[in-house]
N, C-alpha and C positions, 0 to 999 in steps of 0.2 A: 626533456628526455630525448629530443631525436636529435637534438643538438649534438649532446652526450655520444648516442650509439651514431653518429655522422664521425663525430671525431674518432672514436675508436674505432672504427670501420677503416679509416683513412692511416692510422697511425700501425694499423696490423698490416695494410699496404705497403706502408712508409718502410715500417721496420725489418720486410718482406725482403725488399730491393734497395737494401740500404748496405748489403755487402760490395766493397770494393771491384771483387774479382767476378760478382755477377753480370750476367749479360745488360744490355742498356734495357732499360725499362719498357713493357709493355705499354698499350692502353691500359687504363682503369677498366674498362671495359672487359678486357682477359683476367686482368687480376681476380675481379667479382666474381668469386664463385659460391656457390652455398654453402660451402665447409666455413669459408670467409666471414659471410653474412650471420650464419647462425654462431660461429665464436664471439664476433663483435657484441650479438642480441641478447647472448648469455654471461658477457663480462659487463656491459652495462645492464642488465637487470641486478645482478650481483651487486654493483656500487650504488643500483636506486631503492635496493631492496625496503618496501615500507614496513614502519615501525607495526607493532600490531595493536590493535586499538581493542579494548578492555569489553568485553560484552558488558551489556546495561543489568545495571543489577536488580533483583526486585522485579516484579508482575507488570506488565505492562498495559496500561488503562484497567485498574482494579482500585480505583481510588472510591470515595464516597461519592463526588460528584458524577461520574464516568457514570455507577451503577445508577441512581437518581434520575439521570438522561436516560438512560436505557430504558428504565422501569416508565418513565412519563411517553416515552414512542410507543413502545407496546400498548402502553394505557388510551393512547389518542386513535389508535388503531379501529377503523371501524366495526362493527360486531357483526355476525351473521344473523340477519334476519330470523333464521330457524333456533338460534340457539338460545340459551339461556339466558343472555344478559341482550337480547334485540331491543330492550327498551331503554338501556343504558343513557344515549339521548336524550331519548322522550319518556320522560318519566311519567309511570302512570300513575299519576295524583293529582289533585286539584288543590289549593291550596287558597281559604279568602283569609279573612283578617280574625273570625271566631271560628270556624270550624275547618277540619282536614280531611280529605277524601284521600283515600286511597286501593286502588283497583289492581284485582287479585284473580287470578284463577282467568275464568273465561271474561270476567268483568273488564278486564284489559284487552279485550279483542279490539276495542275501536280505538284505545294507543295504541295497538301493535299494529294496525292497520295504517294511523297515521305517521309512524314511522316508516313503514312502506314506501306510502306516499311523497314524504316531505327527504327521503335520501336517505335516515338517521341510520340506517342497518344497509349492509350487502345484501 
């Protein structure tokens, strides 16, 4: 592109002081003037004018995987302590091979507590 407005720049020059009965040629330096410059800047954007490129069609990151990932960082996100699901982590139950424990109410203060402890909650 500045190839392009170099040349036009030069040929508006050219074509300037290219009458016979004109006085002998200036510097380049006198010639440059800003009327000059911004005609050259405005006939080469003109010839480089870019094509227009199509907006994307359709939602962008709304697919099923997109949401999936969304929903699993949310979900990994650690819980507040104070809140409803503090034990989320540390689940308050015991578990052997014949019987299942599981602790409710204030009976879950010593896993809420050990979720404290061990990081599991803010």
């Amino acid at each position: 592109m500045t190839t392009a407005l170099l040349a036009s720049l030069l040929l508006t020059m050219v074509g300037a002081g290219a009458e016979p009965s004109a006085k002998p040629a200036s510097p380049l330096r006198a010639r440059l003037t800003n009327e000059a410059i911004a005609s050259a800047v405005r006939e080469t954007l003109a010839q480089d004018a870019p094509e227009a490129v199509p907006a994307p069609s359709g939602t962008v990151l709304s697919g099923g995987s997109f949401r999936s990932f969304a929903h699993d960082v949310a979900e990994s996100k650690k819980p507040s302590c104070f809140g409803q699901d503090a034990l989320k982590f540390q689940p308050a139950e015991i578990d052997t091979r014949n019987w299942h424990f599981e602790a409710k109410g204030l009976a879950a203060a010593p896993f809420w507590a050990a979720a404290i402890l061990r990081g599991k909650c803010q």
